[in-house]
C-alpha positions in Angstrom: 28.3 -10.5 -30.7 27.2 -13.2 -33.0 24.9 -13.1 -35.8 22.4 -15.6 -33.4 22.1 -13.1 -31.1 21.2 -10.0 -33.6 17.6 -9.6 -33.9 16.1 -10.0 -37.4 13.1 -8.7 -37.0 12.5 -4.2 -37.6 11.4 -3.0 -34.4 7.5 -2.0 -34.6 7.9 1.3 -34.8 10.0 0.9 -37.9 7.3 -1.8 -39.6 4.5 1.3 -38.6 6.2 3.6 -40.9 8.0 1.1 -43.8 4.6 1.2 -45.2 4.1 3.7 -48.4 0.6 5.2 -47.5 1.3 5.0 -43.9 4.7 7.2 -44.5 2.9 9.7 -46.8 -0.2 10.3 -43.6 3.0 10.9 -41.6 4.2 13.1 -43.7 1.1 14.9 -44.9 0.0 15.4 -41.0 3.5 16.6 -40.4 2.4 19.7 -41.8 -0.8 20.3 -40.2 -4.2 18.9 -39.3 -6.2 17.4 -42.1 -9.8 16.1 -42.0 -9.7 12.5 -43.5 -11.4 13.8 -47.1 -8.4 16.4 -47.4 -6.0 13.2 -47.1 -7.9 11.1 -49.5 -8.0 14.1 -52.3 -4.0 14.5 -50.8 -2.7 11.2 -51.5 -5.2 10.3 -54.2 -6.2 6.9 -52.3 -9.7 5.5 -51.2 -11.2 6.6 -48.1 -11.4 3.4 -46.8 -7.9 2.8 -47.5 -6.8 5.8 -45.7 -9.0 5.7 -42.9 -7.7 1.9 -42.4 -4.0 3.1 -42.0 -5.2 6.0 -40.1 -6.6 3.6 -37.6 -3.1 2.0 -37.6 -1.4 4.9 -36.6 -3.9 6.0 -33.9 -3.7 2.1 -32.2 0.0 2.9 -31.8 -0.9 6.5 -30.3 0.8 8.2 -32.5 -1.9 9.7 -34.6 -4.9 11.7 -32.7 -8.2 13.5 -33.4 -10.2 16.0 -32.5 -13.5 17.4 -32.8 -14.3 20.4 -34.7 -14.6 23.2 -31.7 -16.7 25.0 -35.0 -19.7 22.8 -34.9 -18.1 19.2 -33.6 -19.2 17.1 -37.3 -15.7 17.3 -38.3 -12.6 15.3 -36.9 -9.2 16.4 -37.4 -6.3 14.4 -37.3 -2.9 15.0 -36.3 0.7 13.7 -35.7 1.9 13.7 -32.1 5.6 14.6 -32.7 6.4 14.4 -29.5 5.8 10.8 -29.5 7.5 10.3 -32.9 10.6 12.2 -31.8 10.8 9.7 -28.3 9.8 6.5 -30.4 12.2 7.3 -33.4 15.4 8.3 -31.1 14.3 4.7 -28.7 14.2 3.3 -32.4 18.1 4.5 -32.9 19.2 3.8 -29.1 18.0 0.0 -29.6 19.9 0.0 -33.3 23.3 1.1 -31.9 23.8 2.4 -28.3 25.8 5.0 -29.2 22.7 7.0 -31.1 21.4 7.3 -27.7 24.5 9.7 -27.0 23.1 11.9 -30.0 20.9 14.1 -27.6 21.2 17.9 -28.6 21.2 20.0 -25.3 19.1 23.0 -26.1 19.4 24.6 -22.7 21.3 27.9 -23.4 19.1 28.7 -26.3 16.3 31.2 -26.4 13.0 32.1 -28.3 14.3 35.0 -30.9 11.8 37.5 -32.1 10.7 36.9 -36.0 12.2 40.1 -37.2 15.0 39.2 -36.1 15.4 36.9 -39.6 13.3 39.4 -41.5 16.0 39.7 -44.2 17.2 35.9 -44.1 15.7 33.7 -46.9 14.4 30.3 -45.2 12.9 27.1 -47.1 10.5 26.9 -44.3 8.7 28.7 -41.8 7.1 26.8 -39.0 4.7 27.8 -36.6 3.1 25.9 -33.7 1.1 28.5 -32.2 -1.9 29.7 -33.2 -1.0 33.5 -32.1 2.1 33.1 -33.9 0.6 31.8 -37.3 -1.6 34.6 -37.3 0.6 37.1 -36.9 3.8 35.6 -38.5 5.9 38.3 -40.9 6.3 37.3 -44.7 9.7 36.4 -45.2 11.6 36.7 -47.8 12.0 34.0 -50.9 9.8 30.8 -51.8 9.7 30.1 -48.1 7.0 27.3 -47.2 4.3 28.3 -44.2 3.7 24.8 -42.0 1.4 24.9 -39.4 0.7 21.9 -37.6 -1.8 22.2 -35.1 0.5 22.3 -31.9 -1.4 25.3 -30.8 -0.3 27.4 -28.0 -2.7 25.3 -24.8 -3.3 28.5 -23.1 -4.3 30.2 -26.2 -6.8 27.1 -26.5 -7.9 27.2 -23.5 -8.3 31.2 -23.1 -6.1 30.9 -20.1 -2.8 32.6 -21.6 -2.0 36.4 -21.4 -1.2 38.0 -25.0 1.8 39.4 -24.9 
């Protein structure tokens, strides 16, 4: 390969996240929903600043809102991981083809009961069901509670059967 052929120019995906405030909405909505006065207090930037890069995310898709199901005057935001996680591992496969070999195959694992780790000390504890948040042991240590809002759909929708 010569250098002519290399492209020198970050995939879009990559320019998306290079910027600072941009990054930090990522990160912050990583770790749950947030109306868009919780991110200005947050990162400690102008609404119209935020809202702006908000709007930047949400053009590529990877940002969403939603309605308050309370009253409907407030709009949440959130991070679609899902598309993150496809984007950033396209992002790797175009770098270097061998990234794309990197899958993890996740077939012979299974969901594990929370008291099974009752007496293991964790640096996070991440739920992404409602049900589960609510009802989530307290585990030992300085363990961190995220809870992005990746509820259960059934438990959304009232379809699902508690079990």
């Amino acid at each position: 390969m010569t250098t002519n052929s290399l492209s020198t120019q970050a995939p879009d995906f990559l320019r998306l996240l290079a910027h600072d405030l941009r990054w930090s909405l990522v990160t912050a909505l990583a770790r749950g929903d947030h109306r868009v006065h919780e991110l200005v207090r947050l990162l400690d930037q102008p609404m119209n600043l935020v809202s702006y890069h908000l709007k930047q995310l949400r053009d590529q898709q990877l940002v969403t809102e939603r309605r308050s199901s309370a009253d409907g005057r407030d709009i949440y935001y959130s991070l679609d991981l899902d598309l993150l996680r496809t984007r950033y591992f396209a992002t790797g496969a175009a770098l270097h083809p061998a990234m794309d070999a990197c899958a993890i195959d996740i077939q012979s694992h299974r969901s594990k009961h929370p008291n099974e780790y009752l007496e293991q000390p964790f640096d996070y504890v991440i739920t992404v069901c409602d049900n589960v948040a609510e009802t989530c042991p307290l585990f030992p240590g300085p363990a961190q509670r995220i809870h992005p809002y990746a509820a259960c759909a059934g438990y959304r929708t009232g379809t699902a059967t508690p079990k």
